[in-house]
C-alpha positions in Angstrom: 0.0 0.0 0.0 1.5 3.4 -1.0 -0.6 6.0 0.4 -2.9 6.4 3.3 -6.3 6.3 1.0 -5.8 2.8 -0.4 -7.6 0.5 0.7 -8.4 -3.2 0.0 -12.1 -4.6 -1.1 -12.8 -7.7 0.4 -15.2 -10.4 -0.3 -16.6 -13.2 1.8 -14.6 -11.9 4.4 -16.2 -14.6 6.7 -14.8 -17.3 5.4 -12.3 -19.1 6.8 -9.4 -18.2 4.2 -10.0 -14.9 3.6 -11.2 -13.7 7.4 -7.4 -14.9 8.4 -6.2 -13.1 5.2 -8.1 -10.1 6.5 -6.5 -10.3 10.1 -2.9 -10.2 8.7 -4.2 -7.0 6.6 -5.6 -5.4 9.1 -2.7 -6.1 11.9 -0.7 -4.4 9.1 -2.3 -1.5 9.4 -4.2 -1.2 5.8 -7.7 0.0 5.2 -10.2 -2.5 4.1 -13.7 -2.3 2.8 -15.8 -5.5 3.3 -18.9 -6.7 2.4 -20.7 -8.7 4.5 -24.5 -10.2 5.1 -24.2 -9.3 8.8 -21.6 -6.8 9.7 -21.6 -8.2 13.7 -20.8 -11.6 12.7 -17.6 -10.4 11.0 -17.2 -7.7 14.1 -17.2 -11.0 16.1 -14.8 -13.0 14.2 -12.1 -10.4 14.3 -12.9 -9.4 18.4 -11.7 -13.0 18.7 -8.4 -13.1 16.9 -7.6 -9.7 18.8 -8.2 -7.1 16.4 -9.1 -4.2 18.8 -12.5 -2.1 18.2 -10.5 0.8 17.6 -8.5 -1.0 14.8 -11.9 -2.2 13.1 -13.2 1.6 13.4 -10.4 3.5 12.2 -9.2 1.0 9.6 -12.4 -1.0 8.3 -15.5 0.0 6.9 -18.7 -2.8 6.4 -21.0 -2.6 3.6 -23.5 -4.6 4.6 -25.5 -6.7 1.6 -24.5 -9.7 -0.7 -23.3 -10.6 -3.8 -26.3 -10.2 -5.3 -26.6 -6.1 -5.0 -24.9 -4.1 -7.5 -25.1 -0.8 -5.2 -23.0 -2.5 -2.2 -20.5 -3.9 -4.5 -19.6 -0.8 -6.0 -19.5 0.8 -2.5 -17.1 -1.6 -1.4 -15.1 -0.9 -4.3 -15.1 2.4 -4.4 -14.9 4.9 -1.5 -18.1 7.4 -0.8 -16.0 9.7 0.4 -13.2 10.9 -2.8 -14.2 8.5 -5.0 -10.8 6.0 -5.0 -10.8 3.1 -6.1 -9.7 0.2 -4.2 -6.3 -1.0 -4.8 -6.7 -4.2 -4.7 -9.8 -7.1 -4.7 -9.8 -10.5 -2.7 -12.3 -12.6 -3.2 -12.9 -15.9 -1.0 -17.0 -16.0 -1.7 -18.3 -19.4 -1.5 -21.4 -21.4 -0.4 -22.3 -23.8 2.0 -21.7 -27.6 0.8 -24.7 -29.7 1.2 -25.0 -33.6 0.7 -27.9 -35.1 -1.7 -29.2 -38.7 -2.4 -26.8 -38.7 -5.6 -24.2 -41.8 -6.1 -22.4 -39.7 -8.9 -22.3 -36.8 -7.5 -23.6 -36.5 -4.0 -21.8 -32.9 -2.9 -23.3 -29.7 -3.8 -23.3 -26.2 -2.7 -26.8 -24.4 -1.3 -25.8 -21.5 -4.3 -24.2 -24.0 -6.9 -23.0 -20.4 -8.9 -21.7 -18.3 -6.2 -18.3 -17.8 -7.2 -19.4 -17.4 -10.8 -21.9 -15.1 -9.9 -19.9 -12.8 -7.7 -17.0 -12.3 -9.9 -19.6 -11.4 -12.8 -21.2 -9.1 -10.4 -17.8 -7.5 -9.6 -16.4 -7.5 -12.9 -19.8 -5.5 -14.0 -19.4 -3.3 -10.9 -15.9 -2.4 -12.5 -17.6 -1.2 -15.8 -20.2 0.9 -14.7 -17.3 2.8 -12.3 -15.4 3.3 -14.8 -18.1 4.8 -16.7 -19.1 7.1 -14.0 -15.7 8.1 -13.1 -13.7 7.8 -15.9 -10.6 8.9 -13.7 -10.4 5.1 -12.1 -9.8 3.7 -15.1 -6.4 4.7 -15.0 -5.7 2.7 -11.7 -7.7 -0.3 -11.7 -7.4 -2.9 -9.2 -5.4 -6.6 -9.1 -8.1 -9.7 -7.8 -7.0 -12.5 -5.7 -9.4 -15.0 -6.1 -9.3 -18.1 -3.9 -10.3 -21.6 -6.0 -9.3 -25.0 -5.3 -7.0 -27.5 -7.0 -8.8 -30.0 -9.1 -10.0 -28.0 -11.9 -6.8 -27.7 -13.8 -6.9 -28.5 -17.9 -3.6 -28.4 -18.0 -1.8 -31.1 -15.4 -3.4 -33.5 -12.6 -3.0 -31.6 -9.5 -4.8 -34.1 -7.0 -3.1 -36.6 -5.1 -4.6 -40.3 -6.5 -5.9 -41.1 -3.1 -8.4 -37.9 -3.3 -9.1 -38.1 -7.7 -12.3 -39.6 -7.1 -13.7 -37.7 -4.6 -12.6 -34.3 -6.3 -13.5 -35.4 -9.9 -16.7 -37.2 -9.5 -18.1 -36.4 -5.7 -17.3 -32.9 -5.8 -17.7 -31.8 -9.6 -20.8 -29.5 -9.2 -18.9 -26.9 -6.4 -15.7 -27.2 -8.8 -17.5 -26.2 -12.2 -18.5 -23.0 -10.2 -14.6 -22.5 -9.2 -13.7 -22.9 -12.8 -16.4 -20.6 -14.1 -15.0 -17.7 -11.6 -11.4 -18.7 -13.0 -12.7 -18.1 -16.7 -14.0 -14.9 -15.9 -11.5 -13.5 -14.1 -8.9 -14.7 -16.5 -10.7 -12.6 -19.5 -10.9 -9.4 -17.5 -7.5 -9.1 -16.6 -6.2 -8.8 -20.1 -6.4 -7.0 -23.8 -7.7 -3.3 -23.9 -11.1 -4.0 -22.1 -9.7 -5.0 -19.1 -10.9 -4.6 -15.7 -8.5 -5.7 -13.9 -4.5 -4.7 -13.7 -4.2 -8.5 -12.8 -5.3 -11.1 -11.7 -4.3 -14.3 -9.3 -6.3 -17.4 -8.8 -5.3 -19.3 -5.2 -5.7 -23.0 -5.4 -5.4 -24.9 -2.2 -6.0 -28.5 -1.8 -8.6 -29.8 0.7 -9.0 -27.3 3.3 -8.8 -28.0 6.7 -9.1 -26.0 10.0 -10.7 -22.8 10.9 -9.4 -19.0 10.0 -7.8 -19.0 13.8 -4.3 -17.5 12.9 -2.8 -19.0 15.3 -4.1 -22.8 14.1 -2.3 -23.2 11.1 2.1 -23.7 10.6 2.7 -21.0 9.2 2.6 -20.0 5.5 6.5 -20.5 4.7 5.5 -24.5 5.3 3.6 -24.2 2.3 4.7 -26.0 -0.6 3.7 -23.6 -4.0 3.5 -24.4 -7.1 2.1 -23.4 -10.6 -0.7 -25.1 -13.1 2.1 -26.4 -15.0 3.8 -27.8 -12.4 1.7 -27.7 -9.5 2.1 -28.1 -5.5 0.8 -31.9 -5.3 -1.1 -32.9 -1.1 -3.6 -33.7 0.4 -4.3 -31.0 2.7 -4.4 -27.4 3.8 -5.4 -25.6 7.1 -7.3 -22.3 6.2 -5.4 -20.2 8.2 -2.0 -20.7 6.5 -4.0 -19.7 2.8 -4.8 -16.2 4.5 -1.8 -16.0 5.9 0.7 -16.8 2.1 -2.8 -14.4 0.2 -1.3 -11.7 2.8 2.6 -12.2 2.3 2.4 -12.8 -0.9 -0.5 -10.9 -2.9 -1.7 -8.1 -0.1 1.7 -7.3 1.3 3.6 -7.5 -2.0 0.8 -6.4 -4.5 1.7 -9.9 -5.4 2.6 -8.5 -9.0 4.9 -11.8 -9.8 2.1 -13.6 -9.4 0.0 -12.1 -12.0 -1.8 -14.4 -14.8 -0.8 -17.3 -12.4 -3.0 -20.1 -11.1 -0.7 -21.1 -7.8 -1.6 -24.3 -6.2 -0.8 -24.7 -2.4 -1.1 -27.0 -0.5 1.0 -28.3 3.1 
């Protein structure tokens, strides 16, 4: 962050991933807008991992709505007060998984095109901002979005011992992910562009809560890219937020632009 009017837009900032991603940001003293259903339910997550009510007033500003209202998106993206843009986007939305009577395919997720829908929502969100205030364009925002391995067209990133359940049990939940993936992918390049860059997260079976203090640390991590990609079993959620913050947030994460980075412990 370069000056003291950035700030960071943050989606589904009560999930497990991105609420520990969104501790390390705000212990680092950067500005965040979130959106959130229920502003005290995030309040309440952060209380517990010891962010101070002063921090989360001086430092953190809720929009409270969902992904489905095109007004609170764009006022998480862009601040009522001078009109900046945020400088960044991370984006951890997903739904709820629910089991069916289904032998092919028995995992689903209570909104099967959440990811997918938010990212279009966003990506619109960008366009009509630009339109209104054409001086945004000039410094439009990165995206971190958080997917899952599994979805790759280009090498098997699963471990043998999980293909089935991943390709077959879980295939609904992971056509979303690669649907957000698409869409993010187009909007981060050629002249119509929305986004300055763009990072897709994949970790491998997640694990844990967003507790900070649960996971072993993000320099445990094993990374790796689609082309030759971070191969385990498992993840705890804490140490995703925690390699998002290092490594995209903290960074800008610029030399991980146009990547897919799979990681996994």
């Amino acid at each position: 962050m370069t000056a003291s009017s950035d700030f960071i837009a943050f989606f589904g900032a009560t999930g497990g991933c991105t609420n520990a991603a969104l501790v390390h940001t705000l212990n680092a003293g950067i500005h965040v807008r979130a959106l959130a259903r229920t502003p005290s339910k995030l309040t309440d997550m952060l209380l517990a991992q010891g962010i101070s009510q002063a921090t989360i007033d001086s430092q953190l500003t809720i929009i409270k709505g969902d992904i489905a209202s095109m007004p609170a998106i764009k006022s998480v993206l862009l601040s009522d007060k001078d009109h900046t843009l945020a400088s960044q986007i991370m984006s951890g939305v997903g739904g709820t998984p629910q089991l069916r009577w289904s032998i092919k395919r028995p995992v689903t997720i209570d909104n099967p095109e959440i990811c997918a829908t938010t990212t279009k929502n966003i990506v619109q969100a960008l366009h009509e901002i630009y339109a209104e205030h054409p001086s945004t364009a000039t410094h439009k925002p990165s995206i971190v979005i958080i997917s899952t391995t599994g979805v790759s067209d280009v090498r098997e990133d699963v471990p043998f011992g999980f293909q089935t359940m991943y390709h077959v049990a879980l295939a609904d939940p992971h056509k979303d992910k690669k649907v957000m993936e698409k869409i993010v992918t187009e909007n981060a390049i050629g002249i119509d562009a929305v986004f300055r860059g763009a990072i897709a997260v994949r970790p491998s079976l997640l694990t844990g809560d967003q507790n900070i203090k649960g996971g072993k640390g993000w320099k445990s991590l094993r990374v790796g890219q689609e082309d030759k990609p971070a191969i385990g079993y498992t993840i705890h959620k804490a140490d995703v937020g925690e390699w998002i913050f290092e490594e995209t947030i903290k960074t800008d994460g610029q030399r991980w632009f146009g990547r897919k980075v799979t990681l996994t412990n």
